[in-house]
C-alpha positions as CSV (number, residue, x, y, z in Angstrom):
1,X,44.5,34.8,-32.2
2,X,43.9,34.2,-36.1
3,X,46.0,36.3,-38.0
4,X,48.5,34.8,-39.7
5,X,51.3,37.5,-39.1
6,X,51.8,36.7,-35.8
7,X,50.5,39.7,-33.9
8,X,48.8,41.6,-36.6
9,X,45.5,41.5,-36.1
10,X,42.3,44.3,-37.1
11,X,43.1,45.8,-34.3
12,X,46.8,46.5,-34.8
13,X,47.9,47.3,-38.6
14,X,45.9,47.9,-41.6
15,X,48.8,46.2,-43.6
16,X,47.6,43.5,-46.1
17,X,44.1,44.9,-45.9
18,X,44.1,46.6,-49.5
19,X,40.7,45.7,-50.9
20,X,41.2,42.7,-53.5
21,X,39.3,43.2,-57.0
22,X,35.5,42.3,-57.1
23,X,36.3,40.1,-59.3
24,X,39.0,37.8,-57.9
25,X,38.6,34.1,-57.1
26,X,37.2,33.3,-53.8
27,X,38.8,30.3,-52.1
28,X,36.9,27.9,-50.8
29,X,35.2,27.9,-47.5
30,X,36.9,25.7,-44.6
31,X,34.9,22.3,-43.7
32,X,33.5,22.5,-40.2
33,X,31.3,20.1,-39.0
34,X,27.7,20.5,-38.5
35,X,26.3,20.1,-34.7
36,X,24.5,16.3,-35.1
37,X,20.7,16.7,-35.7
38,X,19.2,16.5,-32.0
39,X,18.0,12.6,-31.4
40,X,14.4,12.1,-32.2
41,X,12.9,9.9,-29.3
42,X,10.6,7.5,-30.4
43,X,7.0,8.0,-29.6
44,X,4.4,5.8,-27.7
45,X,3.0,3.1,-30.0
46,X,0.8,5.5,-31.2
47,X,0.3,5.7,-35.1
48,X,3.2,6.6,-38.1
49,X,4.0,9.2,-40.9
50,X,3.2,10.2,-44.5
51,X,2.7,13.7,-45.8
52,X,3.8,17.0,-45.5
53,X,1.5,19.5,-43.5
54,X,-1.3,20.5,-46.4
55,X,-1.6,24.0,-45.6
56,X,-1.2,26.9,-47.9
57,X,2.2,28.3,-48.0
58,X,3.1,31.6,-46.3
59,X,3.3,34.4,-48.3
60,X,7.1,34.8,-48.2
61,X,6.5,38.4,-47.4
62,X,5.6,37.0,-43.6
63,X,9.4,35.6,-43.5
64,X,11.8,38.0,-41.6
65,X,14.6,36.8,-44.1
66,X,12.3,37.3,-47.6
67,X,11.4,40.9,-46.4
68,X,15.2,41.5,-46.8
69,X,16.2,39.7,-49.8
70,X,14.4,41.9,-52.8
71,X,16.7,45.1,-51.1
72,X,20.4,43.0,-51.8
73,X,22.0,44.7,-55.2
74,X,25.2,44.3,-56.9
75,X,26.6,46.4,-55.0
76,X,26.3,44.3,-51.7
77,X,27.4,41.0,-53.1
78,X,30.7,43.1,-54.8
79,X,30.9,44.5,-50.7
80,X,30.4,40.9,-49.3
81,X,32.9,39.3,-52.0
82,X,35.3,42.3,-50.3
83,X,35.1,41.5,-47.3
84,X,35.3,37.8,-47.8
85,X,38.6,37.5,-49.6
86,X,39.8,40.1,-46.6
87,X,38.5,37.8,-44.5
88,X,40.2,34.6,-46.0
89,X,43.3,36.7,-46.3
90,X,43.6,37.3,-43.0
91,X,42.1,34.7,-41.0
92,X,44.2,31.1,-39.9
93,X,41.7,28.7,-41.2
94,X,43.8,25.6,-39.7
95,X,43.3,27.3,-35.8
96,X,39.3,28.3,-36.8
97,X,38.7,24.5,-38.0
98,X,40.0,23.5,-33.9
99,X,37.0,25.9,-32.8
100,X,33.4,24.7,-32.1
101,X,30.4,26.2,-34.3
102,X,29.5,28.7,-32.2
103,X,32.8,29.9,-30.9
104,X,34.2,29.8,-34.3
105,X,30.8,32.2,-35.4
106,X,32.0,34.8,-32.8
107,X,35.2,35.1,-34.1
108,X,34.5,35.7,-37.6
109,X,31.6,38.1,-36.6
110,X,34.3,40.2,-34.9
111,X,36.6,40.2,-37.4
112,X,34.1,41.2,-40.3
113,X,33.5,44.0,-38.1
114,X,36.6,45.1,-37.8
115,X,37.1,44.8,-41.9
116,X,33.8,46.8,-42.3
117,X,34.8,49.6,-40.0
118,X,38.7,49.7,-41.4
119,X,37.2,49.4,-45.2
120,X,34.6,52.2,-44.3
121,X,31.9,50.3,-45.9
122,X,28.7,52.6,-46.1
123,X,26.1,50.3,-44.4
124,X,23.0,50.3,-42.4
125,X,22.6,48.4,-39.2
126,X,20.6,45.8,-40.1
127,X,22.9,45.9,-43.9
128,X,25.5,44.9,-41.6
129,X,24.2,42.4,-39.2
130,X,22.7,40.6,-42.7
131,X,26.3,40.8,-43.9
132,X,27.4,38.7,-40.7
133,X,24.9,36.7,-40.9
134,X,25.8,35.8,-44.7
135,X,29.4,35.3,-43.9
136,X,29.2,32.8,-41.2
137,X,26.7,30.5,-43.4
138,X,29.5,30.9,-46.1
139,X,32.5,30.2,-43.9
140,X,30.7,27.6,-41.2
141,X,27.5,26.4,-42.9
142,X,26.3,25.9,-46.4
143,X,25.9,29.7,-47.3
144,X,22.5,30.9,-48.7
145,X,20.8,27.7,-48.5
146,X,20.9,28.1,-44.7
147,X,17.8,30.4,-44.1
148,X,15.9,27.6,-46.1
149,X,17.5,24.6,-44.3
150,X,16.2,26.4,-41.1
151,X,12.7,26.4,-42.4
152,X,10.6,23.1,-41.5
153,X,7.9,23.7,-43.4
154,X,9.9,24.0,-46.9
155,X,9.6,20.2,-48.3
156,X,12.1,20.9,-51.2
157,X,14.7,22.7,-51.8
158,X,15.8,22.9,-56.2
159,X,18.7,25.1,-57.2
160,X,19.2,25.4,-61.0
161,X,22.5,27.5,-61.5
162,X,23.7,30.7,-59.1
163,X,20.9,32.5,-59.6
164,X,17.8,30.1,-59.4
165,X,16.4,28.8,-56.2
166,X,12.7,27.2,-55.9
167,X,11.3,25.7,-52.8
168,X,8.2,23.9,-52.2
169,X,5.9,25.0,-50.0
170,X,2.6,23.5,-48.8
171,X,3.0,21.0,-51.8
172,X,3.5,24.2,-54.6
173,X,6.6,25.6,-55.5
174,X,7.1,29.2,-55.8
175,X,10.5,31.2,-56.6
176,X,12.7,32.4,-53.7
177,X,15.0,35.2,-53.8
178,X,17.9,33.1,-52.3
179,X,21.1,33.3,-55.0
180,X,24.7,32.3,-55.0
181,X,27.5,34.8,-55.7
182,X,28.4,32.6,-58.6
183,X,28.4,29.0,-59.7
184,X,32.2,28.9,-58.6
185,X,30.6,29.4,-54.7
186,X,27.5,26.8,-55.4
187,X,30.0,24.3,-56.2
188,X,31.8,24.6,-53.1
189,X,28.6,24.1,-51.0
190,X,27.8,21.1,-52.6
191,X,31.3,19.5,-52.7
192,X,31.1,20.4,-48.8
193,X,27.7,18.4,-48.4
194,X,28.8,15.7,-50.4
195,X,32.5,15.0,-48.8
196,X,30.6,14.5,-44.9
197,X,29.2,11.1,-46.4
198,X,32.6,10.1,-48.4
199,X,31.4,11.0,-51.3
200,X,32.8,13.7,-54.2
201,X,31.4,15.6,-57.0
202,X,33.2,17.5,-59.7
203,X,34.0,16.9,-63.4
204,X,34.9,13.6,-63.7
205,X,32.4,12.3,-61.4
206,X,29.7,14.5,-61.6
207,X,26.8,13.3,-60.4
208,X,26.2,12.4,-56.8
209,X,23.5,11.3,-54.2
210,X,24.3,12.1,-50.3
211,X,22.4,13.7,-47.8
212,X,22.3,16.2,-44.8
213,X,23.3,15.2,-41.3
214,X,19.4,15.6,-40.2
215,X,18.7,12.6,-43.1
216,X,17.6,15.2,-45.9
217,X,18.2,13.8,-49.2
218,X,20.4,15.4,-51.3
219,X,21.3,15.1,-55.2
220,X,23.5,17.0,-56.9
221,X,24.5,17.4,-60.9
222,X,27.4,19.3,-62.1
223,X,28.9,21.0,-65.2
224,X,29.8,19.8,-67.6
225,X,26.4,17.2,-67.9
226,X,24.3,20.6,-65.7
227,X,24.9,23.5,-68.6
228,X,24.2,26.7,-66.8
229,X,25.9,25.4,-63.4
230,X,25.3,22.7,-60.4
231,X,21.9,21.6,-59.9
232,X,21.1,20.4,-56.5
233,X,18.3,19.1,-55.2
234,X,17.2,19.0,-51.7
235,X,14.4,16.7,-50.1
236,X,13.7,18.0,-46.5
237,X,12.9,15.8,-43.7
238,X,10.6,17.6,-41.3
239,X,12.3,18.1,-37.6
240,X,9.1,17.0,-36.3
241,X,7.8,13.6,-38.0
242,X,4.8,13.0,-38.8
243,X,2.4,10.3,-37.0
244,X,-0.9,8.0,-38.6
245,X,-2.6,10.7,-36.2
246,X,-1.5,13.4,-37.8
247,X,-2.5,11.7,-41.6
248,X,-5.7,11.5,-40.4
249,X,-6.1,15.4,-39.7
250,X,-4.7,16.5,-42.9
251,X,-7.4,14.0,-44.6
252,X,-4.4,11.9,-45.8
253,X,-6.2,8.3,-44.6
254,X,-9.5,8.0,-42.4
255,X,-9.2,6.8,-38.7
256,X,-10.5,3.3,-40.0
257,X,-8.1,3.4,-42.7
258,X,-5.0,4.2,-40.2
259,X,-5.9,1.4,-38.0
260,X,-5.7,-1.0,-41.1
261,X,-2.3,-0.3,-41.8
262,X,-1.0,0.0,-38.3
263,X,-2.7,-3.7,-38.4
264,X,-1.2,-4.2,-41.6
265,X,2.3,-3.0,-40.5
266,X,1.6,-5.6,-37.1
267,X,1.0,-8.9,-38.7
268,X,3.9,-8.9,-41.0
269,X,2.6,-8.6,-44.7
270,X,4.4,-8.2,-47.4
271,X,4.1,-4.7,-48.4
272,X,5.2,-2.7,-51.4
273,X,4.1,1.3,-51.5
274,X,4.0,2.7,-54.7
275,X,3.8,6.2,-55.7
276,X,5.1,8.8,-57.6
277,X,7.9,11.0,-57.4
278,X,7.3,12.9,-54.1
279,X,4.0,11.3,-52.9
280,X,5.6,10.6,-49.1
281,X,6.5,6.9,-50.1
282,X,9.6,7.2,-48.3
283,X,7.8,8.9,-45.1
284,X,4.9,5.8,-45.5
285,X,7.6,3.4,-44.9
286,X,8.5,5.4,-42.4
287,X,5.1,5.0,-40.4
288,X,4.8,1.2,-41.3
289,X,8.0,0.7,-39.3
290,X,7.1,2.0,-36.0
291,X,4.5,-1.0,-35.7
292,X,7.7,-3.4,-36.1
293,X,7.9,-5.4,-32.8
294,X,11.2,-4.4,-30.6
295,X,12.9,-7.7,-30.6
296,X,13.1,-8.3,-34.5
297,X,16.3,-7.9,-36.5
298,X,15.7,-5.2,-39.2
299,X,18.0,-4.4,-42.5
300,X,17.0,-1.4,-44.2
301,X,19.2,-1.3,-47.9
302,X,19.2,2.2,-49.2
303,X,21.1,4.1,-52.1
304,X,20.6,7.2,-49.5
305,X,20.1,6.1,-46.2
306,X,16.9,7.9,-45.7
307,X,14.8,5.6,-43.4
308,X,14.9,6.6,-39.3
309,X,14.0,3.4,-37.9
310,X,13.2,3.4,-34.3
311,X,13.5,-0.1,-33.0
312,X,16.9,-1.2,-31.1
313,X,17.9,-3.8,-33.9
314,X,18.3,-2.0,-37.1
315,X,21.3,-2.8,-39.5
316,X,21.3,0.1,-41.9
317,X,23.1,-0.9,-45.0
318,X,23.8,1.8,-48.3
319,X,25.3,1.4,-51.5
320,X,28.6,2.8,-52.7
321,X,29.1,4.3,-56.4
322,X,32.1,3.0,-58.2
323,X,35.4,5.3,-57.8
324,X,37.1,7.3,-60.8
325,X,38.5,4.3,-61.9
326,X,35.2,3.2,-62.4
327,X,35.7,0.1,-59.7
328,X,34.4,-0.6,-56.1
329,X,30.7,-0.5,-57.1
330,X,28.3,-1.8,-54.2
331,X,25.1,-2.5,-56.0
332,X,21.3,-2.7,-54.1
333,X,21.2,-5.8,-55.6
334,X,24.7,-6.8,-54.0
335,X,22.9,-5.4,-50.6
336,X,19.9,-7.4,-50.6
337,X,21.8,-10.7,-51.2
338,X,23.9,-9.6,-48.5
339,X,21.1,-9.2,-46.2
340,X,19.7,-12.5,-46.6
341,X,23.6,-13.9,-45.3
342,X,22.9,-11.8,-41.8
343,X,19.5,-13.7,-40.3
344,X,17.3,-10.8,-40.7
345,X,13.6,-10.8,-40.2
346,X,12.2,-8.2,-41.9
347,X,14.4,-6.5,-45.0
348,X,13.4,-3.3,-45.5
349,X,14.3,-1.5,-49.2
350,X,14.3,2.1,-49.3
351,X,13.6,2.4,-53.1
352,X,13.5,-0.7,-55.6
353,X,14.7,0.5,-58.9
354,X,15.7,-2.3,-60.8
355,X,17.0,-6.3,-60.8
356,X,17.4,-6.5,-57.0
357,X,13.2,-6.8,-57.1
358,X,13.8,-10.2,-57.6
359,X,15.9,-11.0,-55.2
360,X,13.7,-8.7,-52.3
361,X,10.7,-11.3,-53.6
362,X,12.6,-14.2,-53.3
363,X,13.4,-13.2,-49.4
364,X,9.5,-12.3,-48.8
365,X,9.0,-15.9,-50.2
366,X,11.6,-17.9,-48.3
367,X,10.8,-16.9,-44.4
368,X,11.4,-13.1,-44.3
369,X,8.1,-12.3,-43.4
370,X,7.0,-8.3,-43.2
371,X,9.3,-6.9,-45.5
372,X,8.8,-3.7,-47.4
373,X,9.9,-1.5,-50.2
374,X,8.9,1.3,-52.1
375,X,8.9,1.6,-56.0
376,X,8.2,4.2,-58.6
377,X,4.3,3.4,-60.2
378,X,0.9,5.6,-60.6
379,X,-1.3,2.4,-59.6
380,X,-0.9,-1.0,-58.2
381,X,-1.7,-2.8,-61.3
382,X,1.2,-0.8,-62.6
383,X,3.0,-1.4,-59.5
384,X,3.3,-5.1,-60.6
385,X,3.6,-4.2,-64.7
386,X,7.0,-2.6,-63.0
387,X,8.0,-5.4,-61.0
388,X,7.8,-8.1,-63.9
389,X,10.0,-5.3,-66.4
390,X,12.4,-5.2,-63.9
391,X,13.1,-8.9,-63.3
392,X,13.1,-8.9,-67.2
393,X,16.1,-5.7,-66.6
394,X,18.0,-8.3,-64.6
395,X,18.7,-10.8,-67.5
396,X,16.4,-13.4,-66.6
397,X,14.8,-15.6,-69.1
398,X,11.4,-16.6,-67.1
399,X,8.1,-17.0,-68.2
400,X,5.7,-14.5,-67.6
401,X,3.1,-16.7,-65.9
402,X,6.1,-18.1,-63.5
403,X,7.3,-14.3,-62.9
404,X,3.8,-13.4,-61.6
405,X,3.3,-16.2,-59.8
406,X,6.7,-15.1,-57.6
407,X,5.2,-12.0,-57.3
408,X,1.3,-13.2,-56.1
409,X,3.7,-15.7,-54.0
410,X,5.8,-12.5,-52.6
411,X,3.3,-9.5,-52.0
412,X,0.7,-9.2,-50.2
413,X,0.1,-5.7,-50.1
414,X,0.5,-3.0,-52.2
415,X,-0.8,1.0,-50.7
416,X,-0.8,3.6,-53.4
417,X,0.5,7.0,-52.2
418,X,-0.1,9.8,-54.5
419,X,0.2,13.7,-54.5
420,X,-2.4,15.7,-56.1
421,X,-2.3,18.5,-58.6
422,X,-3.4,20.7,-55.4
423,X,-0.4,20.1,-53.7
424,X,-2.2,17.3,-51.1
425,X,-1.3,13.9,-50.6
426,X,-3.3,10.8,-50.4
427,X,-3.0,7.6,-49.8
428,X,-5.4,6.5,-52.3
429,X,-5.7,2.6,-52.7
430,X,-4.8,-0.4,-49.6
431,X,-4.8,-3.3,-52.1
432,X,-4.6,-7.0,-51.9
433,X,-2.8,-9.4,-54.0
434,X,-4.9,-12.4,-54.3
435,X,-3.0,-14.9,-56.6
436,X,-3.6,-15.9,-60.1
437,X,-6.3,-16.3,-62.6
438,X,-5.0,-17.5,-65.7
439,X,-2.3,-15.6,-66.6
440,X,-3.0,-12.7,-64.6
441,X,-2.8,-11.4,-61.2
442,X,-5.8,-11.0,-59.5
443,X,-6.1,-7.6,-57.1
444,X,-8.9,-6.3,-54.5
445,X,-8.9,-2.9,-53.3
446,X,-10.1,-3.0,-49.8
447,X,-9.9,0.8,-49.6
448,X,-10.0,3.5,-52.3
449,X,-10.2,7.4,-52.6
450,X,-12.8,9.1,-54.7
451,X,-12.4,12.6,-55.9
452,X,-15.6,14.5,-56.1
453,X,-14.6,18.4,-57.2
454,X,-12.9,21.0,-55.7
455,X,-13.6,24.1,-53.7
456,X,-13.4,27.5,-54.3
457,X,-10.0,27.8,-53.5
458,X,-8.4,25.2,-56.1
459,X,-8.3,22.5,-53.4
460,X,-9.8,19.0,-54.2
461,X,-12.4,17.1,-52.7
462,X,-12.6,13.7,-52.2
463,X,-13.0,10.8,-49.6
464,X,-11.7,7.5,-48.9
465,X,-14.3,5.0,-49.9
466,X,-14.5,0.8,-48.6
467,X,-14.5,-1.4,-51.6
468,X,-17.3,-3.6,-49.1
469,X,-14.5,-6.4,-48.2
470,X,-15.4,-7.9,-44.7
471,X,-13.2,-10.9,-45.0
472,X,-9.5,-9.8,-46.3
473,X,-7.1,-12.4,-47.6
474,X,-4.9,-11.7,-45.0
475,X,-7.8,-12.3,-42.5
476,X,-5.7,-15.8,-41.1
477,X,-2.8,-13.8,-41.3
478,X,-4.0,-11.2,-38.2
479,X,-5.9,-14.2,-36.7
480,X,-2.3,-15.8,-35.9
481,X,-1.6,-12.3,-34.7
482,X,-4.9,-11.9,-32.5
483,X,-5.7,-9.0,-34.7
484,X,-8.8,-9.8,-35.8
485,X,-11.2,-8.4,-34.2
486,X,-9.5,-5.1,-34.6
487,X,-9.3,-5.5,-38.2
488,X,-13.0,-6.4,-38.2
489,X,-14.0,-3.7,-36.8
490,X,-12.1,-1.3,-38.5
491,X,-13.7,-3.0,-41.9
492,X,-16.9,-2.7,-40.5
493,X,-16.2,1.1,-39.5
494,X,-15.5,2.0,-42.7
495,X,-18.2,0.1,-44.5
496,X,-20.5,2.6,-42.2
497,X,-18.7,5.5,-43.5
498,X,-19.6,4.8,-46.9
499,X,-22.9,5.5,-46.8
């Protein structure tokens, strides 16, 4: 059905099946598109997401497909790279690509077979069914990285070059034995990922942000600015998202502390998370927006679209790089101004990075009540440090006392996320931006967390500690709401705790 001399096939002539050099160029893999990532229904109003499952990661010993991985040699990627190019040299790549996944997996495994029985390849069962195994992912999937994209409780996936792949586990990162059969192959893979969002990578344009069809994030550097061969990076979404009850059992917030951001998310403050690179900001936004009311109009700007709203009006807007002659550029910044041009209600930024903070203030100032971002800071007085440097990165000549007042005018709360050198994440500070004092900006943590040692085991001890404030500033705020009672008790809950 696939040969490409008409009738023969494997199973009619050997001719055209003389074994190609190891070493010869393998061309690349066809495109087929992945099955859509099955639609996550949105839960109950119950409680939202932040961090990954805290538990220690497996030894990789436990995994069916590690147990295999320290047996592969040379001498089965020189028989897989022989049986590849037969492969490719024999199959109609133009007649698999009409194929669906699974029918299109069937075919190939029947053909390998046939190569590996003509070829007389000396290989064990379970040698063999591996070899299949490795050859679909290469012709239908994204090769090696597939065993680890089938993992949910890998958080990140970080390939340096063909022969380095580290994952994170349980919030570590340990070596894996997945390689590529050279950088040539990696390559491939990642111009494959890239090219299902529009986007390309290769030497004049190499550097490149996409992502998986499930929503993983996805970044990827090539030669010549990567010297020893592509980097990509991986950020996993789990299959199953996490919920404000689920932070609570992993000691991520305290029941008292979940109910005051679900109250927090309710009312429509301002909020900005800050945290540092992989803290769960992203997956915090996440959780916020579940407590968004049905009939509002949401805009979500992104540089990856990451965010997986579940309310029935979301407009999900994401920026474009410029092309290779260095024109078409869609800037955040050109976003956000859009967004205030399509009456939204809440504007939602995935990651403020630079000028457009100005602009995302200016819209929680002027009647877009409930907006949110994240941004890149280790505290919340440093959260707002970042925010005046980058209205400063956007050209504008404002005094520092009017900057901060935009921003006491803008935010009115800021909730630290943090991952510790354990591997756990916290949310770590809920903190109130009261206004001005002078010429600074006066802050009140309502909730904090206190590390007090660490086990036996390396992991740290702490707890989430009330700051003794019965009366927020956003107390009028969930009275218009009819949330205060709720939020009073949940203060008063947690002033209890304390002692």
């Amino acid at each position: 059905m696939f040969g490409k001399r008409g009738n023969e096939g494997f199973g009619k002539s050997t001719g055209g099946l003389a074994p190609p050099p190891a070493a010869a160029p393998v061309p690349a893999a066809p495109v087929v598109a992945r099955p859509p990532a099955p639609e996550i229904l949105p839960e109950p109003v119950r409680d939202p997401v932040l961090q990954r499952q805290p538990v220690s990661p497996p030894p990789l010993a436990a995994q069916p497909a590690a147990r295999k991985r320290p047996a592969r040699t040379e001498l089965y990627y020189d028989t897989k790279s022989q049986v590849f190019s037969a492969l490719i040299d024999t199959i109609d790549l133009s007649q698999l690509a009409k194929l669906d996944a699974e029918s299109a997996r069937e075919e190939i495994r029947d053909i390998v077979n046939d190569i590996i029985t003509i070829k007389n390849f000396a290989m064990s069962i379970s040698e063999q069914e591996e070899l299949l195994e490795d050859i679909c992912n290469d012709v239908l999937g994204y090769g090696p990285l597939e065993p680890l994209l089938a993992r949910d409780d890998i958080a990140d996936i970080m390939v340096n070059g063909s022969g380095q792949t580290f994952i994170e586990v349980g919030g570590k990162t340990i070596e894996s034995d997945i390689r590529f059969r050279d950088n040539a192959q990696l390559l491939s893979i990642c111009q494959r990922i890239v090219s299902q969002v529009g986007r390309r990578v290769d030497e004049s344009s190499p550097i490149c942000d996409a992502r998986l069809p499930d929503g993983s994030r996805v970044n990827v550097i090539a030669p010549p600015l990567a010297i020893d061969g592509p980097a990509l990076t991986i950020r996993k979404f789990k299959k199953d998202k996490l919920n404000l009850d689920q932070l609570v059992k992993f000691g991520a917030i305290t029941p008292e502390g979940a109910v005051l951001l679900q109250i927090i998310g309710r009312v429509r403050c301002n909020v900005v998370i800050s945290g540092g690179t992989g803290s769960g900001k992203t997956t915090l936004l996440n959780c916020l927006t579940r407590y968004i009311d049905a009939d509002e109009r949401v805009i979500t700007c992104e540089d990856t679209a990451e965010l997986q709203l579940q309310q029935p009006h979301v407009v999900r807007l994401e920026t474009r790089p410029p092309n290779i002659e260095g024109e078409g550029e869609i800037t955040m910044r050109d976003l956000v101004k859009n967004c205030l041009r399509m009456r939204p209600e809440r504007i939602i930024v995935g990651e403020v990075r630079g000028p457009e903070v100005f602009d995302l203030l200016q819209a929680m100032n002027t009647g877009h009540d409930g907006s949110m971002g994240t941004i890149h800071a280790n505290t919340p007085r440093e959260c707002l440090s970042r925010m005046e440097s980058m209205i400063a990165m956007g050209g504008y000549s404002l005094p520092a006392r009017t900057v901060r007042e935009i921003i006491t005018g803008s935010i009115d709360i800021i909730i630290q996320a943090a991952r510790l050198r354990d591997g756990s994440r916290r949310i770590t500070h809920i903190t109130e931006v009261i206004g001005m004092e002078g010429d600074v900006i006066v802050t009140q943590d309502l909730m904090r967390y206190e590390i007090e040692g660490e086990d036996a085991a390396g992991r740290l001890i702490g707890r989430h500690m009330s700051t003794g404030i019965v009366k927020p500033h956003f107390w009028d705020r969930a009275r218009y709401y009819s949330e205060e009672r709720r939020l009073a008790a949940a203060l008063d809950a947690m002033e209890r705790t304390k002692d």
